[in-house]
N, C-alpha and C positions, 0 to 999 in steps of 0.2 A: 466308567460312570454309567449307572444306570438310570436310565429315564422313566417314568412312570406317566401315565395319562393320566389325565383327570378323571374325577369317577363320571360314573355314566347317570342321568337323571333317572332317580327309582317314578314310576308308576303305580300305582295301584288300580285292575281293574278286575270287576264280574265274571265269572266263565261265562254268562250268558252275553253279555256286553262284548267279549272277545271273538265270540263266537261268531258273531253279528258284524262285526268291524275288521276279523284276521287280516285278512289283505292288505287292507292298510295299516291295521299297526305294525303287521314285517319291515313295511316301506319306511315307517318312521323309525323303526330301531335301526334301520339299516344306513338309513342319512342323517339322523340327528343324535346316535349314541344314547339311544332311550334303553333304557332296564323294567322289564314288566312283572309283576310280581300278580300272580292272575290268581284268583281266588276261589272258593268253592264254599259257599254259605257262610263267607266272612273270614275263614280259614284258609293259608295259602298253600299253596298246591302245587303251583312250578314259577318258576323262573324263563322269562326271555330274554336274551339277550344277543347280542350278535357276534355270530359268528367269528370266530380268529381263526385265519388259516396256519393251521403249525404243521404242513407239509414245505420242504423249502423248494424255494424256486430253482426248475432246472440250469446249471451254469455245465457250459460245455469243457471239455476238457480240451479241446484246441485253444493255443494261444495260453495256456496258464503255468507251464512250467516255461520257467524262462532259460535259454541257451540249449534249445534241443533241434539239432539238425535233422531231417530226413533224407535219409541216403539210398536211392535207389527208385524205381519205381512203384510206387503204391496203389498203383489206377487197375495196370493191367492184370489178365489172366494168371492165376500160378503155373508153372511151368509142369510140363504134363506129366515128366516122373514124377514130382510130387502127387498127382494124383491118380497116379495109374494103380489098380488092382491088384497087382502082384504077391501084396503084401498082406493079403487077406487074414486075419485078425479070426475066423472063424472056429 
């Protein structure tokens, strides 16, 4: 099921009016779900509205797959022939 919001209350205001007030009308779009529809000699021109964050929230991958053991130590150093020279790739 999907849920929809209610619509957001449209506005209508002046570029110069906007101009004059910015600050605070971010503030009321921001807390009160206001839609600004800002105009330019009676003709409208943009749209405000607020922001929806559609990057998703980081979730860790510890703890999500269920019934995974770790076996062995994961803390310490790797062991030095793994990282020795020798094997020079060059």
């Amino acid at each position: 099921m999907v849920m929809k919001s209610a619509p957001a209350k449209t506005r209508t205001i002046p570029a110069g009016e906007f101009k004059a007030k910015c600050l605070q009308l971010m503030d009321d779009i921001q807390h009160k779900d206001l839609r600004l529809v800002i105009t330019k000699r009676g003709k409208p021109v943009a749209d405000l509205v607020k922001h929806r964050n559609s990057t998703p929230r980081f979730r860790s991958v510890i703890g999500r797959t269920p019934n995974v053991d770790i076996k062995g130590d994961i803390v310490s150093p790797v062991w030095p022939e793994w990282t020795s020279t020798e094997w020079d790739w060059d």
